[in-house]
RONU-963298 format. One line per field, with one value per atom (N, C-alpha, C): residue in one letter; x negated, y, z. Coordinates in Angstrom, 2 decimals, padded with zeros to 5 digits. Example, Ala and Ser with C-alpha at 12.3 -4.5 7.8 and 13.67 -1.06 7.14 Angstrom:
# RONU-963298
code <- A  A  A  S  S  S
px <- -013.19  -012.30  -013.20  -012.85  -013.67  -012.90
py <- -005.69  -004.50  -003.30  -002.25  -001.06  000.03
pz <- 007.80  007.80  007.80  007.08  007.14  007.87
This chain:
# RONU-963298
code <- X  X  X  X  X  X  X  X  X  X  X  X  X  X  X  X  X  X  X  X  X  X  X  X  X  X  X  X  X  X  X  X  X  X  X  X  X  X  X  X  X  X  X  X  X  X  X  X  X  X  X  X  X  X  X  X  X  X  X  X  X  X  X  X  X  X  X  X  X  X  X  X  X  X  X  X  X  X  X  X  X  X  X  X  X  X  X  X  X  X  X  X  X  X  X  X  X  X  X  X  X  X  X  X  X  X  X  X  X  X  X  X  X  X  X  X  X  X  X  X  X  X  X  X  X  X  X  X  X  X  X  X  X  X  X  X  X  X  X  X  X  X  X  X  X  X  X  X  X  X  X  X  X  X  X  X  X  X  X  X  X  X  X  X  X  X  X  X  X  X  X  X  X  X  X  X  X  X  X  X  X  X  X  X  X  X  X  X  X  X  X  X  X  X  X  X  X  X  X  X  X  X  X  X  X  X  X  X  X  X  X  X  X  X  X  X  X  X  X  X  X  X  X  X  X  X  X  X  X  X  X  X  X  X  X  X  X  X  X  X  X  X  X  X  X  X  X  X  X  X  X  X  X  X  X  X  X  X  X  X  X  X  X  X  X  X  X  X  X  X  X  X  X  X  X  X  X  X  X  X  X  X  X  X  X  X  X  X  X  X  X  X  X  X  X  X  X  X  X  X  X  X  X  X  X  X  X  X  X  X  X  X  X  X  X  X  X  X  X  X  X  X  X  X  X  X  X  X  X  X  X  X  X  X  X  X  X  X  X  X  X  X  X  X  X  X  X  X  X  X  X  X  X  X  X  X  X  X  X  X  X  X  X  X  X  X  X  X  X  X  X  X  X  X  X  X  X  X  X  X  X  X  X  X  X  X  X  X  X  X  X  X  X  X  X  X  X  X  X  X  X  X  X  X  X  X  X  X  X  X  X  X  X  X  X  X  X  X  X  X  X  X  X  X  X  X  X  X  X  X  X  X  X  X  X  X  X  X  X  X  X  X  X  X  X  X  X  X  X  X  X  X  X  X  X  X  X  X  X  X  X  X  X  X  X  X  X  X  X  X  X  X  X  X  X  X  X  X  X  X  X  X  X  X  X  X  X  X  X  X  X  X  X  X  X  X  X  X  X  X  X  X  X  X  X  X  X  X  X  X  X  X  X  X  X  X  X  X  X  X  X  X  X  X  X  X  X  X  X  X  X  X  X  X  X  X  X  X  X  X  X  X  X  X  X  X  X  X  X  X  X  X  X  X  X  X  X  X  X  X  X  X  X  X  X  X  X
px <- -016.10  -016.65  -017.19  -018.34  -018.92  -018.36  -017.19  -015.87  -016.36  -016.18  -016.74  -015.06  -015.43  -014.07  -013.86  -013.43  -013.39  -012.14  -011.08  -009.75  -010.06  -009.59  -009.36  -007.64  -007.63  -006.73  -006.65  -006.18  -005.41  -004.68  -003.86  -002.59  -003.08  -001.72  -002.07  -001.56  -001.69  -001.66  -003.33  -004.35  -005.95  -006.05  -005.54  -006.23  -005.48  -004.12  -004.01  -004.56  -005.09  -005.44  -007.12  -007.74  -008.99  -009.17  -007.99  -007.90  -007.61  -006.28  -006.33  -007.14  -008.33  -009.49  -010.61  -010.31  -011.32  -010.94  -009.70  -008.98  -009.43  -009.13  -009.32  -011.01  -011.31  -013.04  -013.98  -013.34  -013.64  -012.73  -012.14  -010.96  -012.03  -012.13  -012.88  -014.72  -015.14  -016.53  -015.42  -014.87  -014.58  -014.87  -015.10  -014.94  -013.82  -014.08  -012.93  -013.04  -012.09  -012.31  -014.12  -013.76  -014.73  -015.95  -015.89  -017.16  -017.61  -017.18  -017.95  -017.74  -017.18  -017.12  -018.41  -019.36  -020.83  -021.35  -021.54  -022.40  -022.76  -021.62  -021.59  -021.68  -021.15  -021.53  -020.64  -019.36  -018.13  -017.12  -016.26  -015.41  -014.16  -013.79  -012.74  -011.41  -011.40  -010.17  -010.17  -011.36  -011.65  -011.32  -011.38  -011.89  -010.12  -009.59  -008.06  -007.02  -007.66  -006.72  -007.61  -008.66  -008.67  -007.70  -007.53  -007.28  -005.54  -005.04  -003.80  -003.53  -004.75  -004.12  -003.65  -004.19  -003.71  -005.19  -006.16  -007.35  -007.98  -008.42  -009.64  -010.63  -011.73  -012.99  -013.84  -014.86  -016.47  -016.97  -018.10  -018.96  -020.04  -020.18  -021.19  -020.46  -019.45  -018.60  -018.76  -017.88  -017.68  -019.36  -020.35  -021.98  -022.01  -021.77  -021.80  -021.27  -019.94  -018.82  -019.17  -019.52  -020.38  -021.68  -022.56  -023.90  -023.41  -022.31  -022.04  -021.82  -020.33  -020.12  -020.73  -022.32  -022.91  -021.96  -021.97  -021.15  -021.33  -021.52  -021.46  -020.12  -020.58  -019.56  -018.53  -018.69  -017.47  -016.79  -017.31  -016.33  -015.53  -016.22  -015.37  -014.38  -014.38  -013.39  -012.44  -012.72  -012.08  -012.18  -013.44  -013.70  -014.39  -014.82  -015.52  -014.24  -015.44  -014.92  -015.31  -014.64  -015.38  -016.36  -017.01  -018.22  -018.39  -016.98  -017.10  -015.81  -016.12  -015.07  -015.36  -014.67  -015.03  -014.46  -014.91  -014.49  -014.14  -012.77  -012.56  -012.44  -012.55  -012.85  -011.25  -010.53  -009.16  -008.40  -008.82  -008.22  -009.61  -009.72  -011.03  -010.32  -010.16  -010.10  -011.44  -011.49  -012.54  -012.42  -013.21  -013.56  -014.01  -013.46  -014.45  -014.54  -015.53  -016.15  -016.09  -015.14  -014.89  -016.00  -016.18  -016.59  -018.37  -018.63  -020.32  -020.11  -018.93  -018.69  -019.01  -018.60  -019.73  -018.26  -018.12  -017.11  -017.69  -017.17  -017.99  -017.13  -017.36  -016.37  -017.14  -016.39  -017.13  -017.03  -018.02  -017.83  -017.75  -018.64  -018.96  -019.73  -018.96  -020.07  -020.05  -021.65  -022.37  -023.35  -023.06  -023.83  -024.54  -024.64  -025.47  -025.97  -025.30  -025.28  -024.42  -024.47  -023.18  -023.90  -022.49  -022.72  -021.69  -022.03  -020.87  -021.23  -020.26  -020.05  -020.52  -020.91  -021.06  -020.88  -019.86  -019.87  -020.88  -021.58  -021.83  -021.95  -020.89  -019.93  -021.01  -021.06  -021.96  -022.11  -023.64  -024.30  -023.46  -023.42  -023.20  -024.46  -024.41  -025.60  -024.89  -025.32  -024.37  -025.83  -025.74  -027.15  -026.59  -027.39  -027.04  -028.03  -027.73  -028.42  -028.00  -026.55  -026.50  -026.90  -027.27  -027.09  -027.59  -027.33  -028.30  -029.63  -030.48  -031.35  -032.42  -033.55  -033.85  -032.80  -032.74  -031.61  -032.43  -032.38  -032.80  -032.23  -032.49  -031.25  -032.21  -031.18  -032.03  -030.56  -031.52  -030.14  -030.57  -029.40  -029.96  -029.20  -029.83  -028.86  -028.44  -027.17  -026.02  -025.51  -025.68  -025.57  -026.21  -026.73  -027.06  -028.56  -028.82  -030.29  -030.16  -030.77  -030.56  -031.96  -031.72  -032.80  -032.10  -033.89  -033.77  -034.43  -034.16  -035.18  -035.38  -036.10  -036.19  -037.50  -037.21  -038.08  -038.64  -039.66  -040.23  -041.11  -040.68  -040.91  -039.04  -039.93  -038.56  -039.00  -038.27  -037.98  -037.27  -037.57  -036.75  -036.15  -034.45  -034.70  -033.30  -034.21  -033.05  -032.23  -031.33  -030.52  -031.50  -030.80  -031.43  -032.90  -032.86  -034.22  -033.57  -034.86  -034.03  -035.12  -034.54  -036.00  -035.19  -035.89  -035.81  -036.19  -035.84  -036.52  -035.48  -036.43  -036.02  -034.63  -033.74  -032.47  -032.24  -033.17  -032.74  -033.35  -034.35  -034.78  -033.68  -033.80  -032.79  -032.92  -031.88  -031.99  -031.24  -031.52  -030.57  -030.55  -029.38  -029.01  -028.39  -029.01  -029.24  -028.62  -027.67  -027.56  -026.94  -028.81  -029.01  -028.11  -027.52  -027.10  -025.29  -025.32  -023.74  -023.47  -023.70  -022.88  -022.60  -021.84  -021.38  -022.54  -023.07  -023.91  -023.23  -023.86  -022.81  -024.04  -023.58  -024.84  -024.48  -025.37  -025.28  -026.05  -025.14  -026.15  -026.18  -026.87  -027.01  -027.41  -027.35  -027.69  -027.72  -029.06  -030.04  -029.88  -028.72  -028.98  -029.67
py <- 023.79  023.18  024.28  023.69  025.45  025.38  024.30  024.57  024.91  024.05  024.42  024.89  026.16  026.72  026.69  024.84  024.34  024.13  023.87  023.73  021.77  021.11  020.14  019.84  018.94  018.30  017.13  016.28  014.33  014.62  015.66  015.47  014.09  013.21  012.21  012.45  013.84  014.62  014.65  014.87  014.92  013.39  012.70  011.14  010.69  010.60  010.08  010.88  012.17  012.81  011.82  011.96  011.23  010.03  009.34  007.40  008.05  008.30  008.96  009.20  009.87  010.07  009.72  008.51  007.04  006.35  005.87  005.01  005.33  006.94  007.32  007.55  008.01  007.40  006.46  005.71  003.87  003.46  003.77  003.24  003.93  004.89  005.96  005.26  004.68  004.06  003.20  002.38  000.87  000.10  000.04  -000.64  -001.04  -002.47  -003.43  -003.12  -003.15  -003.11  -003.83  -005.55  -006.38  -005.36  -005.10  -004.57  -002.97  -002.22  -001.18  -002.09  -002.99  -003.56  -004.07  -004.89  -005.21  -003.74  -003.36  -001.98  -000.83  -001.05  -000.19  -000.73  -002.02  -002.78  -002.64  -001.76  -001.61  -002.57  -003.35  -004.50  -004.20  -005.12  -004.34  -004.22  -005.10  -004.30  -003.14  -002.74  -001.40  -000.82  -000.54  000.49  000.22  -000.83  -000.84  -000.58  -000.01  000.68  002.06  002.34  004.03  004.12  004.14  004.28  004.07  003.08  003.42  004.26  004.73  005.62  005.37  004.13  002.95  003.67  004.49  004.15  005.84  005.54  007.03  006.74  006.87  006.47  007.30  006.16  007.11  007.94  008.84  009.47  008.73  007.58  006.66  006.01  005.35  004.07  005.81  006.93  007.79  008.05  007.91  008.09  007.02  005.67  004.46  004.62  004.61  004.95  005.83  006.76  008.20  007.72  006.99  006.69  005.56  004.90  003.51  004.09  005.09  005.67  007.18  007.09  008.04  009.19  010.22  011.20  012.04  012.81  013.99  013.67  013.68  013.49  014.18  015.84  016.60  016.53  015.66  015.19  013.71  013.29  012.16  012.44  013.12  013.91  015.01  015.59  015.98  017.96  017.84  019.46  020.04  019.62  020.09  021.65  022.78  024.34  024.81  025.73  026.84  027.59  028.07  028.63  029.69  030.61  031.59  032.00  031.38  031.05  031.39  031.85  032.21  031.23  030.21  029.15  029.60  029.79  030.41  028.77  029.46  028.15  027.69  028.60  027.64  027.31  027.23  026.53  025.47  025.10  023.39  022.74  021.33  020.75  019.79  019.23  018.70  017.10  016.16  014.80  014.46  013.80  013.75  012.29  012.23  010.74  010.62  011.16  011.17  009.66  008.68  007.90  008.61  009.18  009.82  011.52  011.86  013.04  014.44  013.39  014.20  014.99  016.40  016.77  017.32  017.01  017.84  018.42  019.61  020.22  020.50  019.76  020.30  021.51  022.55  023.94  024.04  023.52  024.02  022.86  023.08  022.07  022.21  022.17  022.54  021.66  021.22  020.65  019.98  019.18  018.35  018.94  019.72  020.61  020.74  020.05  020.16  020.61  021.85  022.12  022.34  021.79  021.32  022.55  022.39  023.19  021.57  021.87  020.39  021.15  020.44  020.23  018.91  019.08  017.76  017.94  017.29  017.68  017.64  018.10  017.92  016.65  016.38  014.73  013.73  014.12  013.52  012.89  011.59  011.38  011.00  011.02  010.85  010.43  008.95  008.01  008.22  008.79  008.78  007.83  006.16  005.61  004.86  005.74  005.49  006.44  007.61  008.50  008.76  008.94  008.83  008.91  008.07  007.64  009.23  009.74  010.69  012.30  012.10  013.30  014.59  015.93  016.70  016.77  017.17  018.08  018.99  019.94  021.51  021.80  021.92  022.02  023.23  023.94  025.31  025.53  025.40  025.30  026.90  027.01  028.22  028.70  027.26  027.42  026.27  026.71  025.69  024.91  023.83  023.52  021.84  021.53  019.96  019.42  018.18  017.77  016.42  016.61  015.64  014.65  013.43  012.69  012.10  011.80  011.34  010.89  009.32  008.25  008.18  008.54  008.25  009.76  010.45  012.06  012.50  013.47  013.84  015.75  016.64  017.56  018.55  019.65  020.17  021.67  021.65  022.95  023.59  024.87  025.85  026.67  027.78  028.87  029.41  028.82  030.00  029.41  027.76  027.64  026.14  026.04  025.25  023.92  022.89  021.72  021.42  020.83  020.52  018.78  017.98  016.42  015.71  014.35  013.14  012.72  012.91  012.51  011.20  010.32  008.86  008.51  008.81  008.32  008.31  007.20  007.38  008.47  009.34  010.15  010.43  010.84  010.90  012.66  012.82  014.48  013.53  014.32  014.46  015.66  015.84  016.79  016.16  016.48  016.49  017.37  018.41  019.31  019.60  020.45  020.64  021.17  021.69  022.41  022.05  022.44  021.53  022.82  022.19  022.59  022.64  024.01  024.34  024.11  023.33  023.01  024.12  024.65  024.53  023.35  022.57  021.69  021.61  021.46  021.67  020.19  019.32  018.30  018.49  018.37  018.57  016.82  016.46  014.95  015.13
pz <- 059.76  058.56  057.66  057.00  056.32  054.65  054.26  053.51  051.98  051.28  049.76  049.14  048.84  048.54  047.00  046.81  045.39  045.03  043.77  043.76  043.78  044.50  044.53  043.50  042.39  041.92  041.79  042.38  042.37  041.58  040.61  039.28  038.75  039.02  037.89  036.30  035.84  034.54  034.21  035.31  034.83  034.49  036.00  035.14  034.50  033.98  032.85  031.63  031.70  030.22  030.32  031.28  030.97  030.73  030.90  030.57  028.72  028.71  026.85  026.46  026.72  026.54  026.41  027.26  027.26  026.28  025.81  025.00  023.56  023.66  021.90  021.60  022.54  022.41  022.01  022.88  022.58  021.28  021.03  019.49  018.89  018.40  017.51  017.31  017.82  017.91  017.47  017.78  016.63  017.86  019.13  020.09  021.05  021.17  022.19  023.44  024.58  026.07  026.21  025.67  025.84  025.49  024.37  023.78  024.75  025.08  026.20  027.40  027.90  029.12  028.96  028.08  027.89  027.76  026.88  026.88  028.07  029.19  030.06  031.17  031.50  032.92  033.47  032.99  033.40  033.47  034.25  033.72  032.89  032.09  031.47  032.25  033.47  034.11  034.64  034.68  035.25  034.08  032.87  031.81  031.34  031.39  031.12  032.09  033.54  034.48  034.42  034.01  033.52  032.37  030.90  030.18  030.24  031.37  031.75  032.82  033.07  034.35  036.04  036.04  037.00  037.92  038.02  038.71  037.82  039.87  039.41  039.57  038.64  038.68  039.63  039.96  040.75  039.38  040.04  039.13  038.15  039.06  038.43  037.32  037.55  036.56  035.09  035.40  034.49  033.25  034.31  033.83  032.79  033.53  032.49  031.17  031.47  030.47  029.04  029.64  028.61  028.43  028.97  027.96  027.28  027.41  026.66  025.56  025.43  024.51  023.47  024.12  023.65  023.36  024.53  024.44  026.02  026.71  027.56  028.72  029.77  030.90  030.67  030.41  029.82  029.03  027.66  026.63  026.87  027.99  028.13  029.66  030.30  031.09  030.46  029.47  028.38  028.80  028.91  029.34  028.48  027.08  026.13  025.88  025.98  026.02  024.99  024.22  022.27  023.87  022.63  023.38  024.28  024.07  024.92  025.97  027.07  028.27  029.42  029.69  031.16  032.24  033.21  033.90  035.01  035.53  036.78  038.03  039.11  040.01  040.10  039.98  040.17  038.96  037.88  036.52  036.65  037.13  036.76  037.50  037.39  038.22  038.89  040.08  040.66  040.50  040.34  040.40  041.51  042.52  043.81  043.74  044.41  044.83  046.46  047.48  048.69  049.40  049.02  049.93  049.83  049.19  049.20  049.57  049.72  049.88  049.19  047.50  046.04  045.79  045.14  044.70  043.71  042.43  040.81  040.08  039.24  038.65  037.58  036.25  035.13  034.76  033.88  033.93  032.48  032.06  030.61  029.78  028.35  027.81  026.52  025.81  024.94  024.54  022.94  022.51  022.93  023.86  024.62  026.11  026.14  027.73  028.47  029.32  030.68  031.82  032.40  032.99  034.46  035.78  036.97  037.91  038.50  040.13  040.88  042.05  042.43  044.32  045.34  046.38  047.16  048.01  048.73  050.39  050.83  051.51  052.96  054.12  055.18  055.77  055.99  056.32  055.08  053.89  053.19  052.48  051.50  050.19  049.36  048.00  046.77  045.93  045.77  044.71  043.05  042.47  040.89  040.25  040.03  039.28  038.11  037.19  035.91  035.11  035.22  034.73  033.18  031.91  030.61  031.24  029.86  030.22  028.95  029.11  028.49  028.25  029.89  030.00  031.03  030.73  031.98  032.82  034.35  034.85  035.42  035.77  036.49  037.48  039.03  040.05  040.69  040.92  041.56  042.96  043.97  045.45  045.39  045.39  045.34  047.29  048.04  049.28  049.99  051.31  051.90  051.79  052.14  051.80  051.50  050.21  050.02  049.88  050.31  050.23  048.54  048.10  046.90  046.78  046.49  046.48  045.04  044.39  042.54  041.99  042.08  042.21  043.57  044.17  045.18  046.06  045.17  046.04  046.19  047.28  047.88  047.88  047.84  047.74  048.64  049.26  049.66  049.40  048.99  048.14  049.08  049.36  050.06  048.77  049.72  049.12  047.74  046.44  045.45  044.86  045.58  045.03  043.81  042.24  041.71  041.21  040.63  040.51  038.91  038.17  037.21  036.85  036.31  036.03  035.50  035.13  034.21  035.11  034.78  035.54  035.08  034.19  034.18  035.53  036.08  037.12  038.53  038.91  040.65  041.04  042.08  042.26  043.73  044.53  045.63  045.90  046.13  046.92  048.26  049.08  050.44  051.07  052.08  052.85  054.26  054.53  056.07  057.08  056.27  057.40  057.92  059.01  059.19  058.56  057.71  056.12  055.19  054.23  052.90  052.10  051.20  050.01  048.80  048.07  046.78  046.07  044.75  043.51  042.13  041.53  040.44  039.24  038.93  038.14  036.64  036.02  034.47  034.01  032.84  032.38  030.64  030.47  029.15  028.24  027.79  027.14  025.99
């Protein structure tokens, strides 16, 4: 396996800090389960077994969640960092989405700038179609070669090469190959 040498953590200490996190979020806007359960498309048994800790979310439900509550994937995973940090790979923990074979690690986040480690695991695809809507992203392949697809062009970006675009638009990462691909990804809300 060509092995993304990421710290994987299941602590149910991360997901219950990110359901707390959801809870005092949504309290703090002045909103009901009901009320982000409309805004986000999320159900509220879903959003009341995050917030108890009962359930680990996909990347997508988490996307919803954070444009409902106007706020940054990292502040609502609870990775908002002071500005000058150094992110080592084994103090992060990882979010995986195993059935798309997406593994993300928030790194950093700034003022409306997040920024992930991102695994996508070999002959894997991982579809991003909640993502904020008037958001950048800029992805820089760190290993491996992905293919992109976003709206209706498709892309192909090796070792070291990077694309930039409207990340409200659908978006698919693609990896065609026997290797796992390392991302650097950045997101401009």
């Amino acid at each position: 396996m060509g092995g993304c040498k990421m710290v994987m953590n299941d602590d149910l200490t991360l997901i219950n800090q990110m359901g707390k996190n959801l809870r005092d979020l949504r309290k703090n806007k002045g909103l009901t389960m009901e009320q982000l359960a409309n805004l986000s498309g999320v159900s509220g048994i879903t959003i009341s077994n995050l917030e108890n800790g009962r359930s680990n979310p996909t990347i997508n439900v988490l996307w919803k969640l954070a444009e409902a509550l106007d706020i940054t994937l990292t502040q609502l995973v609870g990775y908002a960092q002071p500005t000058t940090e150094v992110s080592k790979l084994e103090t992060t923990h990882f979010i995986s989405d195993l059935a798309t074979g997406w593994l993300i690690q928030p790194v950093f986040q700034e003022d409306k700038i997040d920024v992930f480690r991102v695994c996508l695991k070999a002959k894997a695809t991982h579809q991003e179609r909640h993502q904020s809507k008037n958001t950048t992203e800029v992805i820089t392949v760190m290993k491996g070669s992905l293919l992109l697809k976003v709206g209706n062009q498709t892309y192909r970006l090796d070792e070291y090469d990077s694309i930039n675009f409207d990340s409200g638009l659908a978006h698919d990462y693609i990896n065609d190959t026997n290797e796992d691909i390392l991302l650097n990804i950045v997101v401009k809300y």
